[in-house]
C-alpha positions as CSV (number, residue, x, y, z in Angstrom):
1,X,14.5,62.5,21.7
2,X,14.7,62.9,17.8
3,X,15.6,59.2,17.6
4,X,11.9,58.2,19.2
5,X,10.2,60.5,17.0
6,X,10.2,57.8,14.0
7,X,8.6,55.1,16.2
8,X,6.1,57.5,17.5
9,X,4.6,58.9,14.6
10,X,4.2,54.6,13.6
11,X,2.8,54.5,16.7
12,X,0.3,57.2,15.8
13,X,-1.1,56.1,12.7
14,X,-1.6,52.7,14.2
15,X,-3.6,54.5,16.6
16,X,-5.1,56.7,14.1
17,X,-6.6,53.0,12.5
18,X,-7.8,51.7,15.8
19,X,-9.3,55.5,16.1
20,X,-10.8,55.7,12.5
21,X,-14.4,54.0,13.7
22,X,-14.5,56.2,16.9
23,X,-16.2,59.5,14.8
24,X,-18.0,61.7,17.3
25,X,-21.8,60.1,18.3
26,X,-24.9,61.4,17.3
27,X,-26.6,64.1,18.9
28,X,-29.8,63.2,20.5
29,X,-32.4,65.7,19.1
30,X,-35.5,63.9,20.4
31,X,-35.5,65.2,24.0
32,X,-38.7,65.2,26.0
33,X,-37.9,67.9,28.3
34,X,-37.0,71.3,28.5
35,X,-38.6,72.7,25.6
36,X,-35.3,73.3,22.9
37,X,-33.9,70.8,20.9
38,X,-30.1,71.1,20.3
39,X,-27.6,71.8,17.4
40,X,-23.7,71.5,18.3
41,X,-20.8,73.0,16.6
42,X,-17.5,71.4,16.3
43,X,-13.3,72.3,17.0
44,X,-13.9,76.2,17.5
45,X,-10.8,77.9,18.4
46,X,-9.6,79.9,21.8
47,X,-6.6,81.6,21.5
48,X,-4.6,81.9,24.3
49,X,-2.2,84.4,25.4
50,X,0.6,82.5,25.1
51,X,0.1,81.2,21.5
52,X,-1.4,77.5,22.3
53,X,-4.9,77.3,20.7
54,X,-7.2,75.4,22.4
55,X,-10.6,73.5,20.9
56,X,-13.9,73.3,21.6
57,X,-17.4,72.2,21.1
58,X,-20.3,74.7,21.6
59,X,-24.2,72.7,21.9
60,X,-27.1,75.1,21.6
61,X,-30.7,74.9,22.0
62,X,-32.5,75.6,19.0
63,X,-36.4,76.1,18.5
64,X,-39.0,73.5,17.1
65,X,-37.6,74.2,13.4
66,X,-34.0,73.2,14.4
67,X,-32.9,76.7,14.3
68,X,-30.5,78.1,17.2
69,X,-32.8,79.9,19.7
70,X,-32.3,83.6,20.2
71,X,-31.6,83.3,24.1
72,X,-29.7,84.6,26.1
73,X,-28.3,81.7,27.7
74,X,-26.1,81.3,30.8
75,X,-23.2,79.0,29.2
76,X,-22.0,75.7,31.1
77,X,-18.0,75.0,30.6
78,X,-16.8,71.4,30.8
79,X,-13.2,70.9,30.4
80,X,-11.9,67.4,29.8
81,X,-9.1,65.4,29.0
82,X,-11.4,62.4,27.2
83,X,-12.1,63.4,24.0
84,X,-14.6,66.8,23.6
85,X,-16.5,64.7,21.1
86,X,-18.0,62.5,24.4
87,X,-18.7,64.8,26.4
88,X,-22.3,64.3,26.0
89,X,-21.9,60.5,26.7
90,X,-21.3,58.7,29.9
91,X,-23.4,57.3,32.9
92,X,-23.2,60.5,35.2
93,X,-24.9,63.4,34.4
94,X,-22.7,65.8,32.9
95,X,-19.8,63.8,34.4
96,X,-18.1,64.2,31.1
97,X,-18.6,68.1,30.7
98,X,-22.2,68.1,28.8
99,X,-26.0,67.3,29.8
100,X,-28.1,67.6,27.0
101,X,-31.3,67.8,29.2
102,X,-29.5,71.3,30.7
103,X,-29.0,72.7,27.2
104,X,-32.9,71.4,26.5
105,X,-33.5,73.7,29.2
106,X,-31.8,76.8,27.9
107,X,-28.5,76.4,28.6
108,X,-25.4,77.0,26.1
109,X,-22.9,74.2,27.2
110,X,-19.3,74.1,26.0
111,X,-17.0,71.2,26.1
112,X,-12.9,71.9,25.8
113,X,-9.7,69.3,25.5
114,X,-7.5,69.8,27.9
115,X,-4.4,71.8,26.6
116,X,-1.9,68.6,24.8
117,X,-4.8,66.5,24.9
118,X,-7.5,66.3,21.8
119,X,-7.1,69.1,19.5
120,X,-5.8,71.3,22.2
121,X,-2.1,72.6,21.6
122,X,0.1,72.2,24.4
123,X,1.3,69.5,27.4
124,X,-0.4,67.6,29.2
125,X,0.9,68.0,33.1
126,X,-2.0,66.9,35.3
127,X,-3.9,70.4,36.9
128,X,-0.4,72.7,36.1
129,X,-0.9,76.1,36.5
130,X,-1.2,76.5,32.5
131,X,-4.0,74.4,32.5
132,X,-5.7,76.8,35.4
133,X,-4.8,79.7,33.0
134,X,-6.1,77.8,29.9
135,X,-9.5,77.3,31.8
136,X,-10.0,80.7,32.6
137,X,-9.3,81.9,29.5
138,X,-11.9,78.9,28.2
139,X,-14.8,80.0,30.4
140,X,-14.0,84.7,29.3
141,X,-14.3,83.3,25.8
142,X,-17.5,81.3,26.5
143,X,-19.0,84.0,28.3
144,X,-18.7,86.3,24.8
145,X,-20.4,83.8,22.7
146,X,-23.2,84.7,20.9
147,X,-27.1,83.9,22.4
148,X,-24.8,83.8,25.9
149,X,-26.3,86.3,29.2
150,X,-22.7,86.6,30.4
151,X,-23.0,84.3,33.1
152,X,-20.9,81.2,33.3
153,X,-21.2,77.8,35.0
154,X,-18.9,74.6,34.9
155,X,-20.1,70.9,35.2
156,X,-17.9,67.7,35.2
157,X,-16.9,64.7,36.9
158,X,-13.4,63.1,38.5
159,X,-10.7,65.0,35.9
160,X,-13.1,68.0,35.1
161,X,-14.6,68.1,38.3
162,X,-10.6,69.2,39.5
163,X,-10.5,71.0,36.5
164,X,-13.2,73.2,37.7
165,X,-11.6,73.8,41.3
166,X,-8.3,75.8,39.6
167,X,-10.8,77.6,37.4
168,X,-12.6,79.1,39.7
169,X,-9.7,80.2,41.8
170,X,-7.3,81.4,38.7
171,X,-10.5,83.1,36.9
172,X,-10.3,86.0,39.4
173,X,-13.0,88.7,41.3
174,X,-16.0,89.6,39.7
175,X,-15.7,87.0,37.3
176,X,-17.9,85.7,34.6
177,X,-18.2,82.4,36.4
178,X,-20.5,82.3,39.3
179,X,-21.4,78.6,39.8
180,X,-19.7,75.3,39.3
181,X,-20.9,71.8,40.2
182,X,-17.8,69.6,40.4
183,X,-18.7,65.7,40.9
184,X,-15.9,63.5,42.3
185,X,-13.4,65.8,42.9
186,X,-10.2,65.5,45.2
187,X,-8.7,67.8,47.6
188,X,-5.1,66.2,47.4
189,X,-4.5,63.8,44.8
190,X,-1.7,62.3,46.6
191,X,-3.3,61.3,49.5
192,X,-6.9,61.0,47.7
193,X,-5.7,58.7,44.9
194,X,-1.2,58.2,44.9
195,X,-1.3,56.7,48.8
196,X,-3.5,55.4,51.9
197,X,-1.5,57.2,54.6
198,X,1.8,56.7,52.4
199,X,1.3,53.0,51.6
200,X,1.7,53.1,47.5
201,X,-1.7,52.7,45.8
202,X,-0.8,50.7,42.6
203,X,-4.4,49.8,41.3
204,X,-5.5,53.6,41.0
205,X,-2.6,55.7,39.8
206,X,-1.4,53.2,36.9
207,X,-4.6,53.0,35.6
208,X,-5.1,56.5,35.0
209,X,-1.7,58.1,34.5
210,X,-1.5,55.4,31.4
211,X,-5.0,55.6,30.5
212,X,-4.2,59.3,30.1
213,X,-1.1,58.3,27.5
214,X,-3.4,56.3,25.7
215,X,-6.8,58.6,25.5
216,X,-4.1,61.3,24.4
217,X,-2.9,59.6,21.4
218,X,-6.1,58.3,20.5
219,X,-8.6,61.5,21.1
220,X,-6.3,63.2,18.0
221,X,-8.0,61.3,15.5
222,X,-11.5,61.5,16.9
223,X,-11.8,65.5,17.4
224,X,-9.8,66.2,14.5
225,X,-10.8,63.6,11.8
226,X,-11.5,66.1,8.7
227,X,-7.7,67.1,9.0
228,X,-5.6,63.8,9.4
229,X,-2.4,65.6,9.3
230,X,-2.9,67.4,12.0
231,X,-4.4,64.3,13.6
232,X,-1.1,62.8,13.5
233,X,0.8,65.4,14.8
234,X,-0.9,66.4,17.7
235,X,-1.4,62.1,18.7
236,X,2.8,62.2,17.8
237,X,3.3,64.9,20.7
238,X,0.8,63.3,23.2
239,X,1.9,60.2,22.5
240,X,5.6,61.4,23.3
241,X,4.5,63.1,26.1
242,X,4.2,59.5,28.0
243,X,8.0,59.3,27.8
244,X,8.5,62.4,30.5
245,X,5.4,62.5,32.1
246,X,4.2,58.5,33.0
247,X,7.1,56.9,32.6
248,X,8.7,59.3,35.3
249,X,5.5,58.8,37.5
250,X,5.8,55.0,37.5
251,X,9.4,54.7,37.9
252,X,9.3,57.1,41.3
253,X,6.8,53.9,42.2
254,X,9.1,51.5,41.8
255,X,12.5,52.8,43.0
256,X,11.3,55.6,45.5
257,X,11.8,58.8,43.8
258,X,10.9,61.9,44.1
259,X,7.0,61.7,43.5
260,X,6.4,58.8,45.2
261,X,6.5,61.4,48.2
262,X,4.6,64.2,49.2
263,X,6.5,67.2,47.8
264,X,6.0,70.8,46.0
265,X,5.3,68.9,42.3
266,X,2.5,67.5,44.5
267,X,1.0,70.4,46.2
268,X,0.7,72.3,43.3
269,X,-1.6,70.0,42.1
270,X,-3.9,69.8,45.8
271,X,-7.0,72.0,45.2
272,X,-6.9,72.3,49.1
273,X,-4.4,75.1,48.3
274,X,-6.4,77.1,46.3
275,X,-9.8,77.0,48.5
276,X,-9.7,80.8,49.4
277,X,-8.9,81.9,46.5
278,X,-12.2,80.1,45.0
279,X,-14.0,81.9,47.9
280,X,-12.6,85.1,47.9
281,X,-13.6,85.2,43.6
282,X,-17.2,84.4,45.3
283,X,-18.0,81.3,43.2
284,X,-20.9,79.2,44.3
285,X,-19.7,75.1,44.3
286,X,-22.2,72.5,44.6
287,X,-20.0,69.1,45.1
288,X,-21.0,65.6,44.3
289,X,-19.6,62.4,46.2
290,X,-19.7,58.7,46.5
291,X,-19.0,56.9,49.8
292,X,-17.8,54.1,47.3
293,X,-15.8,56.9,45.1
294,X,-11.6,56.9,45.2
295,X,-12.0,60.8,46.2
296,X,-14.4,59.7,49.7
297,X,-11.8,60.8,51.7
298,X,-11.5,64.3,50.3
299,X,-14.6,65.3,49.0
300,X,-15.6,65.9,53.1
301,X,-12.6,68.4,53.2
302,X,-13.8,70.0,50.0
303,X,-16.3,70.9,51.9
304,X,-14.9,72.2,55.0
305,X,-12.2,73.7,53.1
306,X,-14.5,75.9,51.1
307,X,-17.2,76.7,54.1
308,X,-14.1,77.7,56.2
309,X,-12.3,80.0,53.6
310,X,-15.8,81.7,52.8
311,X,-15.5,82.6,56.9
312,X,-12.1,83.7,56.9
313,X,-11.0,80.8,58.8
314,X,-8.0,78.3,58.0
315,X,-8.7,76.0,55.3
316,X,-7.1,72.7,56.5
317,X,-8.5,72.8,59.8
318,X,-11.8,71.1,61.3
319,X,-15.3,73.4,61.0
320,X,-16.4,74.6,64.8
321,X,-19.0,73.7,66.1
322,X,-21.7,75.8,66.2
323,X,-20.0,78.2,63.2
324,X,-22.8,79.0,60.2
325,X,-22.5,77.5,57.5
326,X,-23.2,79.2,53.6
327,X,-25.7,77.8,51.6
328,X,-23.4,78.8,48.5
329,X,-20.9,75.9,49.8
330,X,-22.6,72.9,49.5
331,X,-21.7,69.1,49.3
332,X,-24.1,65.6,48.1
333,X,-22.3,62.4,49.0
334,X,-24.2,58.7,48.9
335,X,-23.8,54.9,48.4
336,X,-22.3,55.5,44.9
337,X,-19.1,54.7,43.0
338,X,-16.9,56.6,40.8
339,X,-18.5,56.3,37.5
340,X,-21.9,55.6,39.2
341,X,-22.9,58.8,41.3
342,X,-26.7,59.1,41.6
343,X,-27.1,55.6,40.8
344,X,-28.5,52.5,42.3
345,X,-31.8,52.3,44.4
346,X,-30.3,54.9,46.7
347,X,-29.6,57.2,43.9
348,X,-31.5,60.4,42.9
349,X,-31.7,62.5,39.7
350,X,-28.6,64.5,39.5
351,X,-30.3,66.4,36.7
352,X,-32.6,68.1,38.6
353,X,-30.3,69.0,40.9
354,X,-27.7,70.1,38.9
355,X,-30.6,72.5,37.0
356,X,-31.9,73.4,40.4
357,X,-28.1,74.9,41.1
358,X,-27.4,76.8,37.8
359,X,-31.2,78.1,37.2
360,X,-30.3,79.8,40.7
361,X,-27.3,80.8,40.6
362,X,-26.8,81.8,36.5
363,X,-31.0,82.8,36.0
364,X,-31.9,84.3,39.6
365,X,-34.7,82.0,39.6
366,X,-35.9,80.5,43.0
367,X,-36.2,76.9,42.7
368,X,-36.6,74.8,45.0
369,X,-34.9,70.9,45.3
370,X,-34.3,69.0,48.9
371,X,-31.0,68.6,48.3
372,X,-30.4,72.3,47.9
373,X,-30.0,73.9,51.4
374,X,-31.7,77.3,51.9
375,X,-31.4,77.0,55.5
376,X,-27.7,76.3,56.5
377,X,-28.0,72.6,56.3
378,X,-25.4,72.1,53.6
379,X,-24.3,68.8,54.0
380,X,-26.2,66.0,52.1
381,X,-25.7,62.7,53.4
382,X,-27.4,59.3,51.8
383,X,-26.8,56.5,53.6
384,X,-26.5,52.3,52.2
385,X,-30.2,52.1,52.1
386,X,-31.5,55.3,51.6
387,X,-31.6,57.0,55.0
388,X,-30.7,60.6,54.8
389,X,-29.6,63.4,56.7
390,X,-28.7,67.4,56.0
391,X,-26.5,68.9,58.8
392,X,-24.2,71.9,58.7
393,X,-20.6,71.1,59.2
394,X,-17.9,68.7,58.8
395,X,-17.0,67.2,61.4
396,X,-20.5,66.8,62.1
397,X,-21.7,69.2,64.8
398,X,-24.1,66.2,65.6
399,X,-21.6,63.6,66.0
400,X,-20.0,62.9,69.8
401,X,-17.1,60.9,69.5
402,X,-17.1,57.7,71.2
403,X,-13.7,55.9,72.0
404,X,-14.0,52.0,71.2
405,X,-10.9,49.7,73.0
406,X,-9.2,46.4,71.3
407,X,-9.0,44.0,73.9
408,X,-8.4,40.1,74.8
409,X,-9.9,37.8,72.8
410,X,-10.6,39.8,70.1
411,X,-12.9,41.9,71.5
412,X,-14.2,45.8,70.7
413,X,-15.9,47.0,73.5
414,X,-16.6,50.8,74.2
415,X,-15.2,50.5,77.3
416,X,-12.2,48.7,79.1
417,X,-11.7,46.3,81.7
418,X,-9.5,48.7,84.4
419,X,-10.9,52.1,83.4
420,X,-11.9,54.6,85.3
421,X,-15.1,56.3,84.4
422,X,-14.0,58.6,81.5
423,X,-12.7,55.8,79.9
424,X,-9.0,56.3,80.7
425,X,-6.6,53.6,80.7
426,X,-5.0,53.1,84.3
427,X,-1.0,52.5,84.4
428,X,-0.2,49.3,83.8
429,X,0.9,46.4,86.7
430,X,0.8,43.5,83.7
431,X,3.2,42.5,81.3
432,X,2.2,43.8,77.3
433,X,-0.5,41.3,75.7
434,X,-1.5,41.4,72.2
435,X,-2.1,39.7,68.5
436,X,0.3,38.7,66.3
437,X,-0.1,38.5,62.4
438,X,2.8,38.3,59.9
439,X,3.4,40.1,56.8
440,X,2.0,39.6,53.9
441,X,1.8,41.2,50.2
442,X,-1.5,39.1,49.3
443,X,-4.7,40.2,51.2
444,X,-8.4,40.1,51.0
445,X,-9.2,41.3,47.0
446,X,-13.1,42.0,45.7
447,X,-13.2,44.2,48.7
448,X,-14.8,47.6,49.2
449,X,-11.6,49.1,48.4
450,X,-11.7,46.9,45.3
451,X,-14.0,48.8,44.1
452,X,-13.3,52.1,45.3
453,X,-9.8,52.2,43.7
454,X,-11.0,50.6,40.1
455,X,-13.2,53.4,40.0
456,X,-16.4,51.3,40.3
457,X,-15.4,48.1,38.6
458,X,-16.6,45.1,39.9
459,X,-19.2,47.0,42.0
460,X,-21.7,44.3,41.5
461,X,-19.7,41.3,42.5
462,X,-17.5,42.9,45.6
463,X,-19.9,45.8,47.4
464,X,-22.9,42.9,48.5
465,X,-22.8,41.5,51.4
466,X,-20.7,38.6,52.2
467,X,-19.5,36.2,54.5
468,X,-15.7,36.5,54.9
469,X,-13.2,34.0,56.8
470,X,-13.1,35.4,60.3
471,X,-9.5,36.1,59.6
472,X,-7.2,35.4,56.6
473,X,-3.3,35.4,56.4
474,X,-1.7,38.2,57.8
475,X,-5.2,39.4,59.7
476,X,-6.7,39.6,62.7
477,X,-10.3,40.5,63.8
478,X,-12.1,42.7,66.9
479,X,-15.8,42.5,67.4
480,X,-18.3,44.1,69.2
481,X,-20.8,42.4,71.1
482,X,-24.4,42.7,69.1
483,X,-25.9,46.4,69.2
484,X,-28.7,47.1,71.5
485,X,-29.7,49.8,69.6
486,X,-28.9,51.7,66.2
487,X,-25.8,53.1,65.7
488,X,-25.2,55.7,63.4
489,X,-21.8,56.7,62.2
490,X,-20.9,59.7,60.7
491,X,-18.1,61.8,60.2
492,X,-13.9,61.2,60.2
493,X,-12.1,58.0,61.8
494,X,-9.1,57.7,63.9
495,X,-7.6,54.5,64.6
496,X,-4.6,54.0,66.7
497,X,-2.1,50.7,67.1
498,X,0.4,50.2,69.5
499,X,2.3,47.5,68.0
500,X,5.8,45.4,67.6
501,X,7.7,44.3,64.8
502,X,10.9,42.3,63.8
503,X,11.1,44.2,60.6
504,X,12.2,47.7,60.1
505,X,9.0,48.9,58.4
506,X,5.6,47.9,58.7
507,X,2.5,48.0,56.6
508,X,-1.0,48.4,58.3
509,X,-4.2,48.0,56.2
510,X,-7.7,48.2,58.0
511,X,-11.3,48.0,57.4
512,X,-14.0,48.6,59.8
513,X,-17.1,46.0,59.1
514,X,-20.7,45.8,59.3
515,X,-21.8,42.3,60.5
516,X,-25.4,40.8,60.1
517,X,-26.8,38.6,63.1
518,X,-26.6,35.8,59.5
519,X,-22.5,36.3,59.6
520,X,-22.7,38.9,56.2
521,X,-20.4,41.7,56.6
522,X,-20.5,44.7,54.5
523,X,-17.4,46.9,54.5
524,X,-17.9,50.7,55.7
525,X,-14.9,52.2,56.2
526,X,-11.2,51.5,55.7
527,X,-7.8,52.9,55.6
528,X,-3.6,52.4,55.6
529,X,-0.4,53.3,57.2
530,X,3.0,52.7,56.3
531,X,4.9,52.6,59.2
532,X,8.1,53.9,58.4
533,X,6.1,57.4,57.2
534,X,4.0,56.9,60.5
535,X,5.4,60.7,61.4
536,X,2.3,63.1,61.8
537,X,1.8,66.8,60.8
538,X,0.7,67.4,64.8
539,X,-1.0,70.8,63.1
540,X,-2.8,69.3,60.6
541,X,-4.2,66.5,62.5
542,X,-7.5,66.3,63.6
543,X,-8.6,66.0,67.5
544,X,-11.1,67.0,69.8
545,X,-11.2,68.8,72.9
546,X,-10.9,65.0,74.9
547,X,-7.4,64.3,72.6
548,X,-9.8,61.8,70.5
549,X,-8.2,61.3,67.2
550,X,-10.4,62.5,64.1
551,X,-8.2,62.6,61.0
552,X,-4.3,61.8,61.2
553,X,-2.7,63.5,58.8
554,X,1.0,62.2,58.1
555,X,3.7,64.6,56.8
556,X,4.5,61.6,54.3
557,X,7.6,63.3,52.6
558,X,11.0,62.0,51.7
559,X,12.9,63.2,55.1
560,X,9.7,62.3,57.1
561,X,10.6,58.6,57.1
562,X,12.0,57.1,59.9
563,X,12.4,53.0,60.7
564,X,10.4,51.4,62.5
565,X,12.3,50.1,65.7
566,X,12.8,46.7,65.9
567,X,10.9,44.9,69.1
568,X,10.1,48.4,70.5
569,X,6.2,49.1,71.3
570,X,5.6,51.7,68.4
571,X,2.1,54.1,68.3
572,X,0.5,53.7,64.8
573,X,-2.3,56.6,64.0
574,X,-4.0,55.5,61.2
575,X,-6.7,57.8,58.9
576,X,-9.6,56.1,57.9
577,X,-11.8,57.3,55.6
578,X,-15.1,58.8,56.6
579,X,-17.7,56.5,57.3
580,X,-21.7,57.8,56.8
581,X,-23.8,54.7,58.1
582,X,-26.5,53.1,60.3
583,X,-25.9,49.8,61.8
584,X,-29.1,48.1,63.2
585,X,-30.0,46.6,66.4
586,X,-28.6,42.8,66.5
587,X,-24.8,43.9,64.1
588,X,-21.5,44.0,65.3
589,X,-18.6,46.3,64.9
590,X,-15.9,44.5,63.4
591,X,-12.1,46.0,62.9
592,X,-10.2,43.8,60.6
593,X,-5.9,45.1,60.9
594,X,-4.2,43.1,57.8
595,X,-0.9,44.0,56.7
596,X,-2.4,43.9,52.6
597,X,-5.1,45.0,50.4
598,X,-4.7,43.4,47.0
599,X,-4.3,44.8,44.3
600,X,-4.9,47.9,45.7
601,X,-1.6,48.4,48.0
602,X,1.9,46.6,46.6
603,X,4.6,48.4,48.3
604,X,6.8,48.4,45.0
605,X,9.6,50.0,46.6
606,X,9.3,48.8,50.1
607,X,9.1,44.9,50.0
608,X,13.1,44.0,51.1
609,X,11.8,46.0,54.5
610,X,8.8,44.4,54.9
611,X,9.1,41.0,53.9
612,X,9.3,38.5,56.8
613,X,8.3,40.9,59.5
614,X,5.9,39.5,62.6
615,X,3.4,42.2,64.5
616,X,2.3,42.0,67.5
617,X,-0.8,44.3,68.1
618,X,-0.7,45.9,71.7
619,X,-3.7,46.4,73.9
620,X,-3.0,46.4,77.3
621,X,-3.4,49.2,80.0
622,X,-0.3,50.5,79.2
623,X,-0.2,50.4,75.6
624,X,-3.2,50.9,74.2
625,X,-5.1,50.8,70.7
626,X,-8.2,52.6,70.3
627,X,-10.4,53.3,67.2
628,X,-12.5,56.6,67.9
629,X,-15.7,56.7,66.0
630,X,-18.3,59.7,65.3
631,X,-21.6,58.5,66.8
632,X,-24.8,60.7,65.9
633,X,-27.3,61.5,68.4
634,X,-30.1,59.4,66.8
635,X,-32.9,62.0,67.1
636,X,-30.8,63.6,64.7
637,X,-33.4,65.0,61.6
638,X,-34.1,63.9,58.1
């Protein structure tokens, strides 16, 4: 370790040049709204218990002559690991940790580093239980600040929107916190963000885990630039941070180790664990999703999560139907990406919400804003082209769940040829029939997924309709005859192969498609399975009361994988990601099963058990495969 120290402090004043023209940006004091202008004061300190000193930023509203205004305020906590300095900038709304229009409207906001990132002391571990303790001690010391009321509210997107979710539950009863709007904001990193139903996802966790090595050595120089030294220092113990923290991260990719699994390093990190304890300190949470955002699958489960804790009731399982819902639980998803939430021509202004939430949970003032439930409606849904919806639960009390069959000739059909009338498949007098697609690593790329694992990156180019080949290497399609009528999706998806293979392992990767009567598909849904860690958690899966499959949920740990055997008919259940859609009158239902999703899924570790393997996708009587879809009744209100 000592011998690396040299080359890292070189490291960090080459950094510390590349840094030197990133100074803090200006404040903008020429707000319209709100009535205050704002003043911001830089690097205070909050001492923690344990010696670390964290930094941060205080913004104020200050009166026509530029002077702080006497308040009280309610303060807003932002926590990020991005640089304190920016919090203020950035496309979302207070994604970063800041919205000057909510300080304009007499707000105190504070923005924090992370602990070992910035000017914060300590090390950086990704949402350890330090950093849960080093938020709560953030938002107690904001609450004391002068011109503050004593209530506290948090605000952030992605990093800080997690950041937010062990706050509120390490912060404790009777708290000075009492509302937090977290946007983009997992329930389980590793199967949010790591994996797609354990297939590796490169594209996503490289990015970040190395843009967090980088932003920590740089973000030094930026927060601290009227003390260089110390600069240095802290951008020299960031910087050798990468060495036990990403490097381990990347090399469990490549070689299988421990963290490319599911494991207890990984579920200290799931917010999911930590949902009653965020209830039971009586914390209102107003969550923010994108149907394009990396989190999509686990902002839903947020959601439920929280609404069931507040009733008492288990955490990881599905909402009843016909259970109330509290309006202090409530979750926004629409069309959006990542870094685009509110955006688009289906977007709204996220400002006004966000000030509708905090002016009634942190003032006691009524406002009013439609996508604020008073009525037990929680659950905001904006659909691709601006259709909307408030319901009450996830799954969707509205939804009935309709079982769609892969048949002959490519064909998706709600029913099947030799069923009786529910829909069940008679034994089989036939030999098996099926599809047959052969592995391999390159697959469709400027896809939905594309997109939705570059955190919004090429959104423009890969998220507009297109026409696709009707099926690429290693694919195979199923279509649906044209709709007769609109069919509106909503809610969880459950696919489920019965399939061959010569190989010992087997990689599954599936999209479901909206198709134009003018051959233009958009992508809706999709999902992935690694066959070898096909083995599900039969607790935590999702059915209903007719065995339809809503949400698989694979136990995906080190001793959960078996092989796949070798010429044996093998049943795949696959989670796909929610899907909240309409498709019109005239559109098919397409599945598209590949065995690749480029760059998104490269089974570093896996590819001497994969390579060369042939699938042969069953669908006869006796071995079925079935995707079961949540269909809305359509007189369902806007």
């Amino acid at each position: 370790m000592h011998c690396r120290r040299p080359a890292v402090v070189v490291a960090s004043a080459i950094i510390a040049g590349l840094a030197s023209s990133c100074l803090p940006p200006p404040i903008d004091l020429a707000g319209t709204t709100g009535g205050f202008g704002v003043a911001v004061e830089r690097n205070l300190t909050i001492a923690l218990a344990d010696g670390r000193v964290l930094r941060a930023d205080v913004y104020r509203p200050t009166d026509p002559d530029g002077e702080p205004a006497p308040g009280p305020f309610p303060v807003l906590v932002g926590i990020t690991p991005y640089g304190k300095s920016f919090a203020a900038e950035g496309s979302v709304p207070g994604g970063n940790g800041v919205n000057l229009s909510l300080v304009r409207h007499g707000y105190l906001a504070v923005a924090v580093d992370v602990p070992g990132t910035g000017a914060s002391d300590g090390s950086f571990d990704l949402f350890d239980h330090d950093e849960a303790v080093a938020g709560a001690a953030a938002v107690r010391w904001a609450a004391d600040l002068a011109g503050s009321n004593g209530r506290v509210g948090m605000i952030g997107l992605s990093y800080s929107a997690i950041a937010q979710l062990f706050t509120a539950a390490e912060i404790g009863p009777r708290s000075p916190l009492k509302a937090i709007f977290p946007m983009a904001a997992s329930v389980d990193p590793y199967r949010d963000l790591f994996v797609s139903g354990g297939a590796l996802n490169v594209l996503s966790p490289f990015g970040l885990l190395f843009s967090y090595g980088i932003t920590r050595s740089i973000t030094p120089f930026t927060e601290l630039s009227d003390d260089p030294l110390a600069a240095i220092a802290h951008a020299a113990a960031n910087a050798d941070r990468m060495g036990s923290f990403e490097a381990v991260m990347a090399a469990d990719m490549f070689d299988n180790g421990p963290r490319r699994y599911d494991g207890e390093w990984w579920q200290v990190r799931a917010p999911e664990r930590i949902l009653s304890r965020i209830a039971a300190n009586d914390v209102a949470v107003y969550l923010v999703g994108g149907l394009y955002d990396v989190f999509q699958r686990g902002e839903p489960l947020l959601f439920s999560g929280l609404q069931n804790a507040a009733a008492g009731r288990p955490v990881d399982r599905p909402m009843p139907h016909g259970a109330p819902a509290t309006d202090r639980i409530q979750l926004l998803t629409g069309p959006w990406t990542h870094g685009g939430l509110g955006e688009g021509p289906d977007g709204i202004d996220l400002t006004a919400v966000q000030l509708a939430w905090f002016d009634r949970h942190l003032k006691g003032l009524t406002t009013s804003s439609p996508w604020i439930s008073t009525s037990g409606r929680p659950l905001h849904v904006i659909e691709p082209g601006g259709d909307h919806y408030h319901t009450s639960a996830y799954p969707l009390p509205d939804a009935d769940v309709e079982r769609w069959w892969l048949g002959p000739n490519h064909a998706l059909s709600p029913t099947v040829e030799g069923a009786d009338p529910a829909g069940t498949p008679l034994p089989s007098t036939t030999g098996a029939t099926g599809d047959t697609i052969d592995y391999t690593p390159l697959g469709p790329t400027c896809t939905a997924s594309t997109v939705q694992f570059a955190a919004g990156l090429f959104a423009d180019e890969c998220l507009v309709p297109t026409v696709r080949p009707d099926a690429g290497d290693g694919e195979v399609l199923y279509e649906s005859a044209p709709l007769t009528a609109p069919m509106r999706l909503g809610g969880p998806v459950g696919l489920t192969l019965t399939a061959t293979s010569t190989t010992s392992d087997t990689l599954w990767s599936v999209a479901i498609e909206d198709v134009a009567p003018d051959g233009t598909a958009s992508t809706l849904t999709g999902g992935a399975q690694q066959g070898s860690l096909r083995r599900l958690d039969e607790h935590r899966t999702w059915t209903d009361a007719q065995g339809h499959l809503l949400m698989a949920y694979h136990r995906l740990r080190a001793d959960s994988r078996e092989p796949v055997p070798i010429g044996q008919p093998v049943r795949y259940a696959i989670e796909l990601r929610p899907v909240f859609a309409t498709l019109a009158t005239g559109h098919r239902l397409r599945l598209r099963v590949g065995t690749a999703d480029f760059p998104h899924l490269i089974p570093l570790g896996d590819l001497s058990r994969l390579a060369g393997g042939r699938y042969r996708i069953l669908h006869d009587r006796a071995h079925p495969s079935t995707l079961d879809l949540p269909v809305l009744d359509r007189t369902i209100a806007s």
